[in-house]
ZATOR-185693 format. One record per residue: residue number from 1; residue in one letter; x, y, z of N, C-alpha, C in turn. Coordinates in Angstrom, 3 decimals, m for minus. Example, Ala and Ser with C-alpha at 12.3 -4.5 7.8 and 13.67 -1.06 7.14 Angstrom:
REC num residuo      n.x      n.y      n.z     ca.x     ca.y     ca.z      c.x      c.y      c.z
REC   1       A   13.190   m5.690    7.800   12.300   m4.500    7.800   13.200   m3.300    7.800
REC   2       S   12.850   m2.250    7.080   13.670   m1.060    7.140   12.900    0.030    7.870
***
This chain:
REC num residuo      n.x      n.y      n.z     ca.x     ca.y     ca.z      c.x      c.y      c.z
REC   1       X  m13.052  m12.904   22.788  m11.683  m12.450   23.058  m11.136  m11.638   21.871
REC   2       X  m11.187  m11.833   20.762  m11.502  m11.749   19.705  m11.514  m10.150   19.267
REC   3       X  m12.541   m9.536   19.875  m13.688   m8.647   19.873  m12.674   m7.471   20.686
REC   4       X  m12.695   m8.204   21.744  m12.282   m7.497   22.987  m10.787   m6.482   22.406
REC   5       X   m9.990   m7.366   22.237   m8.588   m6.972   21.905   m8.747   m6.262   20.731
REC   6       X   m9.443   m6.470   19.568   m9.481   m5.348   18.710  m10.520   m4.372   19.080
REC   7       X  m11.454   m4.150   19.776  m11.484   m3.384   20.625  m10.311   m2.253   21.656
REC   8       X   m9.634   m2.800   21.963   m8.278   m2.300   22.565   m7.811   m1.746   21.503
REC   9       X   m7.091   m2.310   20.937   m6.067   m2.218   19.410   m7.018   m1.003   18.814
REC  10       X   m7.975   m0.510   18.545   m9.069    0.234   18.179   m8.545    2.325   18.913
REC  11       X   m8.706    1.547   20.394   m8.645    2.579   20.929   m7.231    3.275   21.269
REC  12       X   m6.416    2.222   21.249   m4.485    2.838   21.259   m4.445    3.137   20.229
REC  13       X   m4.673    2.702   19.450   m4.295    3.003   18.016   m4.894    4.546   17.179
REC  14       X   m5.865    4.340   17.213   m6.403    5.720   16.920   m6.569    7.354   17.412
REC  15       X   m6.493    6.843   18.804   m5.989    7.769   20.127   m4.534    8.437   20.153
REC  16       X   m3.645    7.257   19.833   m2.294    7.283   19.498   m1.490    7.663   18.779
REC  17       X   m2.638    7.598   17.332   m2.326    8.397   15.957   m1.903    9.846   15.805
REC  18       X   m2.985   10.495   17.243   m3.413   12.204   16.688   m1.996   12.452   17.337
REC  19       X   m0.540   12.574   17.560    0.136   13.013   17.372    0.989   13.279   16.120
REC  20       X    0.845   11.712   15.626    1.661   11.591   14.634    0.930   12.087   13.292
REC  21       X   m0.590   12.552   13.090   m1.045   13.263   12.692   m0.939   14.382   12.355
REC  22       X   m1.377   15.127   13.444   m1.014   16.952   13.569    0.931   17.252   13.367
REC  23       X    1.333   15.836   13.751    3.129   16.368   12.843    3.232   16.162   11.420
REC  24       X    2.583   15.491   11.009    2.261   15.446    9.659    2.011   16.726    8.839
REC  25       X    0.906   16.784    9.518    0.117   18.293    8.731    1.249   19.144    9.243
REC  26       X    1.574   19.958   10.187    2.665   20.561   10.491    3.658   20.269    9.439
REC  27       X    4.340   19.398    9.361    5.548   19.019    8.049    5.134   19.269    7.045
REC  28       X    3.789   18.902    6.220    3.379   19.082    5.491    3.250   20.403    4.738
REC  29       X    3.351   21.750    5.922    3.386   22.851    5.433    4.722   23.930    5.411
REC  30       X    5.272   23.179    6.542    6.867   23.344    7.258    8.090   22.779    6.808
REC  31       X    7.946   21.548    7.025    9.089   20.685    6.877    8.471   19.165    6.377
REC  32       X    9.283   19.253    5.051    9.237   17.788    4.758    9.787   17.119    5.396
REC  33       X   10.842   16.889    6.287   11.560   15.717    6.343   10.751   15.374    7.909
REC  34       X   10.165   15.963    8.471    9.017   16.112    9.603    8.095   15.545    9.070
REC  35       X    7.643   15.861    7.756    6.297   14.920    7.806    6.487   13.929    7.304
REC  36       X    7.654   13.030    6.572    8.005   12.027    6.171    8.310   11.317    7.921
REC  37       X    9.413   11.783    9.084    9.712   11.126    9.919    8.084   10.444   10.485
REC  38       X    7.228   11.413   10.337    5.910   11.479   11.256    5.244   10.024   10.635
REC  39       X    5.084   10.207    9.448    4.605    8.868    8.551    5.158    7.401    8.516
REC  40       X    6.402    7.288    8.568    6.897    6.198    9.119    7.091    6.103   10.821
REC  41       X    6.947    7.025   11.084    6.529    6.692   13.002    5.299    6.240   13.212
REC  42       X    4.328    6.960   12.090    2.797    6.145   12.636    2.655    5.018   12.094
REC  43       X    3.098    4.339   10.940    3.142    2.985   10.448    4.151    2.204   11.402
REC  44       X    4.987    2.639   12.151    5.629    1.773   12.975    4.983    1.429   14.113
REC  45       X    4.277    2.393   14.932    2.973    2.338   15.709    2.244    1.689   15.263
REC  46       X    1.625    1.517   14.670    0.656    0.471   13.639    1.331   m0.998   13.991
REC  47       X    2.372   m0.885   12.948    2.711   m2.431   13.669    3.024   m2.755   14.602
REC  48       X    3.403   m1.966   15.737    3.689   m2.771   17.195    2.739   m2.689   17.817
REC  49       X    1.102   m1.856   17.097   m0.178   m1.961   17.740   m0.263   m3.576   17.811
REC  50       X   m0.449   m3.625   16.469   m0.831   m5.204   16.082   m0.328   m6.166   16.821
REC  51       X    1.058   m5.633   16.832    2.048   m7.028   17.102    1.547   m7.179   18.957
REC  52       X    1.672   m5.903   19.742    1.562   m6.290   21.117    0.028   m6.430   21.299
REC  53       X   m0.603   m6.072   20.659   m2.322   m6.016   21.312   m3.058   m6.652   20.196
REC  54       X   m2.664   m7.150   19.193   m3.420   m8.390   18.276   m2.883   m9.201   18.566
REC  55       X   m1.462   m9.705   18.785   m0.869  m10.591   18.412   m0.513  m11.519   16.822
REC  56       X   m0.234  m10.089   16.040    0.020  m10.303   14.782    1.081   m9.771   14.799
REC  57       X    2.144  m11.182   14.036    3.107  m10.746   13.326    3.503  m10.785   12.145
REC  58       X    4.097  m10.177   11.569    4.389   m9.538   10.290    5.709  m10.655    9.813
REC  59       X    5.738  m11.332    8.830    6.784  m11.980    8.088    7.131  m11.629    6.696
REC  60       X    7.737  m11.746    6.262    8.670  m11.014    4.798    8.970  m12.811    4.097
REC  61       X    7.996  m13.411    3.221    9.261  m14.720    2.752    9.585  m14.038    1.702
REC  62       X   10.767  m13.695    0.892   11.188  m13.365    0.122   12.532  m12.287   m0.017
REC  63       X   12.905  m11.789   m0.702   13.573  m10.579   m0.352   13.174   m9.192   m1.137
REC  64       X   12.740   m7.720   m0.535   12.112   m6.957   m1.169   13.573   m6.174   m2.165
REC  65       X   13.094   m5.134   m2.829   14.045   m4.720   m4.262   15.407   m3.952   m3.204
REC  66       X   15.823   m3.021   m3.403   17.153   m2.463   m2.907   17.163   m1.225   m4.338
REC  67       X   16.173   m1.462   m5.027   16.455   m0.721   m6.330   14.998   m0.188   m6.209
REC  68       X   14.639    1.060   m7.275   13.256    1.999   m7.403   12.888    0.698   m8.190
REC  69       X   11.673    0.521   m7.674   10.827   m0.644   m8.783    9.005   m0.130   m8.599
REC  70       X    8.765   m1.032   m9.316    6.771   m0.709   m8.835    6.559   m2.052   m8.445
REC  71       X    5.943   m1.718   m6.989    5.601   m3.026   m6.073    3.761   m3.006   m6.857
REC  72       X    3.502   m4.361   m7.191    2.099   m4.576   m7.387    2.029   m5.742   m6.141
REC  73       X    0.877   m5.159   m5.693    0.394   m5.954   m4.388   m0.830   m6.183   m4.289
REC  74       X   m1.337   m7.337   m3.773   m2.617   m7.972   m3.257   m3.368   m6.594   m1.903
REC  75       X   m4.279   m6.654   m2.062   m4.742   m5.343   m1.258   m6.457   m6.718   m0.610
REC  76       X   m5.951   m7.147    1.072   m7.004   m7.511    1.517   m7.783   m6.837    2.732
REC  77       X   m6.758   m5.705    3.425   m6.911   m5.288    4.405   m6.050   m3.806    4.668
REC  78       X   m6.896   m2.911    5.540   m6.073   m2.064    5.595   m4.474   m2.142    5.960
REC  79       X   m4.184   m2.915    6.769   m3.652   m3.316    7.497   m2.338   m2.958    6.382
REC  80       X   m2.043   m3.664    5.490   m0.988   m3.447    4.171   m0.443   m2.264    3.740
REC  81       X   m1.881   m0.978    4.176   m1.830    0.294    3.082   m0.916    1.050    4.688
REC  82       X   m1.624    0.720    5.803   m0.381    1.822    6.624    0.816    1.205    6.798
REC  83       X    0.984   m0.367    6.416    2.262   m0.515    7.096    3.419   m0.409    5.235
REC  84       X    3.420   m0.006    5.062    4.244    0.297    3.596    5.197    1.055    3.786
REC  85       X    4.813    2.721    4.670    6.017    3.426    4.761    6.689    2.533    5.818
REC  86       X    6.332    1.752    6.535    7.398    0.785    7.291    7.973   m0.301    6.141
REC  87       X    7.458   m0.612    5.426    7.902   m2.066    5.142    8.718   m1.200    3.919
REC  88       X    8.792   m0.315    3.118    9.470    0.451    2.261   10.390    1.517    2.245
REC  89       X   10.941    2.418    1.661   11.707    3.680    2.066   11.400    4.670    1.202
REC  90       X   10.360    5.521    1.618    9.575    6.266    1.032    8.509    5.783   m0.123
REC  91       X    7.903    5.343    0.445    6.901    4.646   m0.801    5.913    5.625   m1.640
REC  92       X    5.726    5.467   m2.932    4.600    6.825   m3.403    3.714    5.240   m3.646
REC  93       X    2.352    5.471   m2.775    1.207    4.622   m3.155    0.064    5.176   m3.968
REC  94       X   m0.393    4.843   m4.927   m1.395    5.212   m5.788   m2.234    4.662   m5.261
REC  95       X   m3.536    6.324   m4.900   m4.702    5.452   m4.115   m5.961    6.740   m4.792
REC  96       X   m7.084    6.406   m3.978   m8.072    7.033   m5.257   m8.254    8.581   m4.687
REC  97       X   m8.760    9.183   m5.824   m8.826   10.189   m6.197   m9.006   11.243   m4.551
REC  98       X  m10.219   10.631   m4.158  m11.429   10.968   m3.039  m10.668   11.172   m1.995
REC  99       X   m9.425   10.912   m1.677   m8.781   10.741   m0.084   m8.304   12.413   m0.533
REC 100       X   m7.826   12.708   m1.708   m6.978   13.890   m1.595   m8.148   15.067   m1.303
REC 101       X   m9.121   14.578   m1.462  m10.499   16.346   m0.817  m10.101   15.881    0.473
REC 102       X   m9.665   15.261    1.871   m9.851   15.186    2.494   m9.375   16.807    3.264
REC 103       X   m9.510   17.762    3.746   m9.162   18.827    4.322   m8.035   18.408    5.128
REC 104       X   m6.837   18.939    4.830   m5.902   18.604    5.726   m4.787   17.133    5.028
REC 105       X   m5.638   15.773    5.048   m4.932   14.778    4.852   m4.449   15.346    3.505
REC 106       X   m5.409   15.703    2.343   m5.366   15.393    0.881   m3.902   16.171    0.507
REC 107       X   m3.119   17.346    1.594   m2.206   18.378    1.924   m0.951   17.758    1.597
REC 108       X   m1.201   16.898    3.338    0.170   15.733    3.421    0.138   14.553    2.543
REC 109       X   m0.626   14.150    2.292   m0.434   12.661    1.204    0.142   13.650   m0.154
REC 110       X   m0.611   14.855   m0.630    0.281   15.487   m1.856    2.159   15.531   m1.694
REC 111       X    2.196   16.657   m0.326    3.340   16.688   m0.372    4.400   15.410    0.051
REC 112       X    3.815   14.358    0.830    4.508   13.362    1.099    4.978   12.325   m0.439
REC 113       X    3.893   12.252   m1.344    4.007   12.122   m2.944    3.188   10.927   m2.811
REC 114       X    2.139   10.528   m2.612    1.315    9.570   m2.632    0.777   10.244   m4.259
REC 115       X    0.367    9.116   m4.932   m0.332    9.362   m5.915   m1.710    9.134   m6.504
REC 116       X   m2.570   10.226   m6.607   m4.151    9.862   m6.740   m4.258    9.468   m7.986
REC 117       X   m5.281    8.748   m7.726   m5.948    8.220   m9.623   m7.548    7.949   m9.185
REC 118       X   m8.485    9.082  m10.515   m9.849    9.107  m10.454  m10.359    7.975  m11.230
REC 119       X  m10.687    6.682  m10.691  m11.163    5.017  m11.553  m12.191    5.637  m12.656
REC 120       X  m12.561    6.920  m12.458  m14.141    7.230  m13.217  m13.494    8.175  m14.940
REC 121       X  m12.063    8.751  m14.455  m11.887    9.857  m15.295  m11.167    9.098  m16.330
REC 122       X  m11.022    7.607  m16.496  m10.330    7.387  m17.907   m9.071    7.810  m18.309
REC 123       X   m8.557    8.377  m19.822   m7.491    8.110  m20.352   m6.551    9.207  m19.311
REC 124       X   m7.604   10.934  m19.155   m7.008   11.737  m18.748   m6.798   11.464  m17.218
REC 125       X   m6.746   10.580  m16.133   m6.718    9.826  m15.115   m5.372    9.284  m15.054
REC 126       X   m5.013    8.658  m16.086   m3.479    7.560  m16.505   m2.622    8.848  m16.654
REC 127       X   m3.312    9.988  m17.805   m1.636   10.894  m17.719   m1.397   11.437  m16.587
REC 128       X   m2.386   11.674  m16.028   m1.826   12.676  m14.448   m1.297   11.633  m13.558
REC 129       X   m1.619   10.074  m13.587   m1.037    9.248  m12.775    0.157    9.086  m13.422
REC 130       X    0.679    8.717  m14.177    1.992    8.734  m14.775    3.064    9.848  m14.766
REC 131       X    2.313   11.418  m14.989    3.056   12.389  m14.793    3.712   12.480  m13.287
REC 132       X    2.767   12.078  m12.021    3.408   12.058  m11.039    4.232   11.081  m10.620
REC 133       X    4.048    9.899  m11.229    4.888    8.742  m11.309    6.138    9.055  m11.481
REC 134       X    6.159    9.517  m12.810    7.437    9.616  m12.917    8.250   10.593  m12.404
REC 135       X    7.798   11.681  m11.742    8.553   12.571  m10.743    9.191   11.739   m9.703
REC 136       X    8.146   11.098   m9.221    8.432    9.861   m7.485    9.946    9.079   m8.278
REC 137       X    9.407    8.860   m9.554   10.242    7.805   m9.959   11.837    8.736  m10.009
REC 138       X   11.767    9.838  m10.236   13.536   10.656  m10.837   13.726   10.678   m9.413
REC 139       X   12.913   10.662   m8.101   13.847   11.001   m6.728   14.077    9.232   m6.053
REC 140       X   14.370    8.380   m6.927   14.930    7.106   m6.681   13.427    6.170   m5.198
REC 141       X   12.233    6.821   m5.747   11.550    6.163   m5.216   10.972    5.057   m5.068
REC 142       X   10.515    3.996   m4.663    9.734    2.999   m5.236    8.002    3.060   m4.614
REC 143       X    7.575    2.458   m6.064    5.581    2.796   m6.523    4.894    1.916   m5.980
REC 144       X    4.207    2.277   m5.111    2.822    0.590   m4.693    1.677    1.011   m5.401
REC 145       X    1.478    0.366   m5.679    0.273   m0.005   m6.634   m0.644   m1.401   m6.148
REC 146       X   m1.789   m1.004   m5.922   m2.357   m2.302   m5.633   m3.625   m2.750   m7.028
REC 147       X   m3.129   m4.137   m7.832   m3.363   m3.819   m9.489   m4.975   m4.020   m9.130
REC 148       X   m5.513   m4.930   m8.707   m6.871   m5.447   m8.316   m7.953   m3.610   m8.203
REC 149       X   m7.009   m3.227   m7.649   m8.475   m1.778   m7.541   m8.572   m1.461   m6.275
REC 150       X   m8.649   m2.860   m5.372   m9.690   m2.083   m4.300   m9.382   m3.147   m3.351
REC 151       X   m9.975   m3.639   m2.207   m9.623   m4.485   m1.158  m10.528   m5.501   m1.602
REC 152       X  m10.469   m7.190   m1.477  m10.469   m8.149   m1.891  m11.403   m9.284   m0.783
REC 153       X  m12.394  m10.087   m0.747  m12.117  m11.087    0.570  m10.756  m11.980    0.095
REC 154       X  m10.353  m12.908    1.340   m9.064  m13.388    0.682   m9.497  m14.852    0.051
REC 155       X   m9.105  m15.058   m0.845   m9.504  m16.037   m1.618  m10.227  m15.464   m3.224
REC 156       X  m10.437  m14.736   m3.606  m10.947  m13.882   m4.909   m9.677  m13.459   m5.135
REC 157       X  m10.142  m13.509   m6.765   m8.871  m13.403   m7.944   m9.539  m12.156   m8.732
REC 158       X  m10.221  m11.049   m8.284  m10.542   m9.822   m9.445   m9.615   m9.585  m11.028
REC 159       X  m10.011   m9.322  m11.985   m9.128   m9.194  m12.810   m8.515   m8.201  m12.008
REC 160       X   m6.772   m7.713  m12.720   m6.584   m6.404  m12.863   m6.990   m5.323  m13.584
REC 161       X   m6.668   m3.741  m12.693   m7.477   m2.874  m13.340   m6.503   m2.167  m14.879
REC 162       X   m6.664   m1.855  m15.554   m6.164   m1.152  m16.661   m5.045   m0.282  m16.143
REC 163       X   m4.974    0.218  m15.247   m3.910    1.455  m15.455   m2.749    0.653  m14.533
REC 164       X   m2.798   m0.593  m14.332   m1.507   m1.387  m13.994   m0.567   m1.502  m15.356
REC 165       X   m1.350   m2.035  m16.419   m0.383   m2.058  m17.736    0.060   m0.924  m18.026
REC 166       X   m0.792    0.363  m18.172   m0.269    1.191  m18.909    0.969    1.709  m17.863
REC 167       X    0.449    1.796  m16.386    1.842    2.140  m15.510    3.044    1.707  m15.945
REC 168       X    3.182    0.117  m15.852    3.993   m0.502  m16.287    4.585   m0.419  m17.698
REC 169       X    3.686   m0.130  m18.875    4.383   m0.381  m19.599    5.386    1.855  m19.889
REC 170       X    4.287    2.499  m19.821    4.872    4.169  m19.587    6.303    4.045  m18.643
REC 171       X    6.205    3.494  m17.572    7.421    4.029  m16.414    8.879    3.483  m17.288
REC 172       X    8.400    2.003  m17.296    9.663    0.972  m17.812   10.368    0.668  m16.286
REC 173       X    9.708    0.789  m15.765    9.833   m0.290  m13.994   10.301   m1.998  m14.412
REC 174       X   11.045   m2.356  m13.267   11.025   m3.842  m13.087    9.348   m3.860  m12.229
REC 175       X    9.130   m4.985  m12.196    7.713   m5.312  m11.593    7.772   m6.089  m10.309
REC 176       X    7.738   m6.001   m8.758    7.790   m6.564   m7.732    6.229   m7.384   m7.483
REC 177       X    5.976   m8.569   m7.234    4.742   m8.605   m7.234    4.594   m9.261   m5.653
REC 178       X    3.647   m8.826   m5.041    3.752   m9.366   m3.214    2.138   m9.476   m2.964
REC 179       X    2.145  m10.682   m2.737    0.682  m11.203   m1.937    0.794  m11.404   m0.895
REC 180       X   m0.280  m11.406   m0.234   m0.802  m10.838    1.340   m1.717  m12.272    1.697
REC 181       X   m1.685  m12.039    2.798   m3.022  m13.111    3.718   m3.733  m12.526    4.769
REC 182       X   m3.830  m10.631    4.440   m4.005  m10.513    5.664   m5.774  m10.411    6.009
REC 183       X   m6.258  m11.041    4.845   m7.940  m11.107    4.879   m8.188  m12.180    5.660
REC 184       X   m7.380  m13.687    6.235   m7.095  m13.941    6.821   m7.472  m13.967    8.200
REC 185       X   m6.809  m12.732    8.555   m6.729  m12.248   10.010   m7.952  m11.336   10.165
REC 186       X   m7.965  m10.734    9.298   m9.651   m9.882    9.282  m10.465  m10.255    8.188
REC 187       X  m11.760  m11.013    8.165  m12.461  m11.071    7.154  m12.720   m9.555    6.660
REC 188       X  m13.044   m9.840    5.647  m13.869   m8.068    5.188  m15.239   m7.985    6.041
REC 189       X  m15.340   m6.774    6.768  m16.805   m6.551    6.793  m17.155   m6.743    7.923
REC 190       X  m15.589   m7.429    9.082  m15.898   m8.041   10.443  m15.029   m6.533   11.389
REC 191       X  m15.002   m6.913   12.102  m14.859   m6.087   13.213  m13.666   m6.102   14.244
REC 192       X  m13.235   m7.101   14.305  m12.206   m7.708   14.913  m11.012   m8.577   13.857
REC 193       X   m9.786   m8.668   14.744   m8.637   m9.395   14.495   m8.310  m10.477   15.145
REC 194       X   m8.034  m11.812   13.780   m7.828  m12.640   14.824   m6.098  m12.622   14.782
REC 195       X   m5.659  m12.994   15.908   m3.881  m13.414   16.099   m3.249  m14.080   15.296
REC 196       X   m1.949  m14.107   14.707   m0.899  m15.046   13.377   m0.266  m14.190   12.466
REC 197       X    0.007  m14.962   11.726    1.242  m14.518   10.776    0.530  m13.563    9.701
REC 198       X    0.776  m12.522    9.281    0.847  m11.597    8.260    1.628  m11.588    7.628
REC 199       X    1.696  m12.381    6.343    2.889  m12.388    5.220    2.972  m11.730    4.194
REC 200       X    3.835  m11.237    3.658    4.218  m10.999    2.357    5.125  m11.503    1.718
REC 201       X    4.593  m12.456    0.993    5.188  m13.318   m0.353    5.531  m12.348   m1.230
REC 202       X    6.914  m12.236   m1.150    7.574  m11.324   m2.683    7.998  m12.475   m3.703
REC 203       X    7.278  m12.480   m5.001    7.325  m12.859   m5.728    8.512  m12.346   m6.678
REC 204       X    8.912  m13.384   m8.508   10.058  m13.287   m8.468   10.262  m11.973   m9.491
REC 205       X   11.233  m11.027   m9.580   10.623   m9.550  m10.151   10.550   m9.634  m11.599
REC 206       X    9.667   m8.901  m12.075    9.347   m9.286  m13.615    9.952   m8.300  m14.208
REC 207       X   10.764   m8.134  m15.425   11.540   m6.830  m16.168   10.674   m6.560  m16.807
REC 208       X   10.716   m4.937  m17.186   10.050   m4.538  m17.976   10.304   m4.285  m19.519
REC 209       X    9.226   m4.256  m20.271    9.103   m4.489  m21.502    8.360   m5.666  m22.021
REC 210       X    7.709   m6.470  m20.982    6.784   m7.722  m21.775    5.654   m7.346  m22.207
REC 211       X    5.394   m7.895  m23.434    3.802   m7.921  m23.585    2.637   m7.472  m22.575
REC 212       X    1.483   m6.864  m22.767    0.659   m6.282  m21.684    0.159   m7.795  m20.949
REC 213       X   m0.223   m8.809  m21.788   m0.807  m10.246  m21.677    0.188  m10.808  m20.557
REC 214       X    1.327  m10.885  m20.969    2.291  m11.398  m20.464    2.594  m11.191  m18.649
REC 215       X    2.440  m10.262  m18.845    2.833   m9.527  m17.677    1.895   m8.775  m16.411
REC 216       X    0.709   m9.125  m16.838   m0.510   m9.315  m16.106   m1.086  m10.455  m15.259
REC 217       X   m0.751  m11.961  m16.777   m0.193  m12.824  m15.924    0.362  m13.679  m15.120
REC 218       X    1.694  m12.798  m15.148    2.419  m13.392  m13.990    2.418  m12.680  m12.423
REC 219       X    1.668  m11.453  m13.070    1.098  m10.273  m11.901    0.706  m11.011  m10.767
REC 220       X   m0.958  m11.803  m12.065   m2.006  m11.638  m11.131   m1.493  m12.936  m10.625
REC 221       X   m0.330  m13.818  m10.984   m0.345  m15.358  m10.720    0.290  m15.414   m9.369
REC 222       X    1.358  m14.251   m9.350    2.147  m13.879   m8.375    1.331  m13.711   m6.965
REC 223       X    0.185  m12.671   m7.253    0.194  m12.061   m6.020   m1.131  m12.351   m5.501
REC 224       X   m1.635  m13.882   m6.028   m2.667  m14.646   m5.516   m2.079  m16.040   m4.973
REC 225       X   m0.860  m16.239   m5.087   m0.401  m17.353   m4.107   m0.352  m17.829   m2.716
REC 226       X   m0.682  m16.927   m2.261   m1.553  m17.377   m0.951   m2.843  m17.699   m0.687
REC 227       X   m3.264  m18.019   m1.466   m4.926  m17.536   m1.655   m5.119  m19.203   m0.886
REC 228       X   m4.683  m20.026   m1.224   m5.355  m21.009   m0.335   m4.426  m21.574    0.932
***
């Protein structure tokens, strides 16, 4: 059953996308405020994929910022990375380098202000991530960052990667920290979704200026509390 329904969920969903796609790219070269509407229409699609044809719903325990902050988040499933422009208001997500060659996408994620970072290119990697940071940051945006690197099974604690501190300590952000369960609902590596709650635990916000030690961890303490 299992199988079946994400099967379904598979085919609305992706089928469903190529509008909100090609308005993207369109905005992307046309009109921003078109390809921003387009991006939070397809993350809203996304979740009422889930919600009517997985039977996953989405819960919030906590309360998210009202202010520009940098969200550090648990990353177990895709599932997290499209629903952000829903769960946020204009989010710039730092994601890797490789998505921006994509012909077309790499266009709209630039102009929408997503932010790339090459894991391979080192120090000169952090200034270009920071330089765009802090642009996102002067138009009252708020930053996702997922500190771990990469997607997780749920239950693993990866260190964090390096360019979480230096983000943090360069911007001078408060620090939002939000763990997920949604590995959970999809193991890594499986194929299907099972039905339940998708949470995000917002943890309590950390100010900036602590120690790099300090503040790593209450990061990583934060946004592994779901883990069992």
């Amino acid at each position: 059953m299992f199988l079946i329904r994400s099967l379904l969920f598979g085919i609305i969903f992706y089928i469903g996308s190529v509008p909100y796609v090609l308005a993207a790219l369109l905005g992307a070269y046309i009109s921003r405020p078109l390809l921003r509407s387009s991006v939070y229409g397809w993350s809203k699609f996304h979740h009422d994929c889930a919600k009517w044809l997985l039977g996953i719903k989405v819960a919030v325990d906590g309360k998210l910022s009202e202010e520009p902050v940098l969200y550090a988040i648990k990353h177990e499933a895709m599932f997290e990375t499209i629903d952000m422009p829903r769960l946020f208001h204009l989010p710039a997500v730092i994601t890797k380098r490789e998505l921006f060659d994509i012909p077309g996408w790499g266009t709209a994620a630039e102009t929408y202000g997503m932010i790339p970072v090459d894991r391979d290119a080192g120090a000169s990697a952090l200034r270009a991530m920071i330089l765009q940071a802090r642009k996102i940051q002067a138009e009252g945006r708020p930053i996702v960052i997922f500190p771990e690197g990469t997607r997780v099974p749920h239950g693993e604690r990866p260190p964090l990667q390096s360019g979480f501190a230096g983000l943090y300590k360069l911007l001078g952000l408060p620090v939002v920290p939000i763990a997920v369960n949604s590995g959970v609902l999809t193991p890594k590596g499986k194929p299907w979704w099972k039905p339940g709650i998708m949470t995000y635990k917002v943890g309590e916000t950390i100010p900036p200026g602590l120690p790099r030690e300090e503040v790593e961890a209450r990061v990583h303490a934060a946004i592994n509390v779901l883990n069992n």
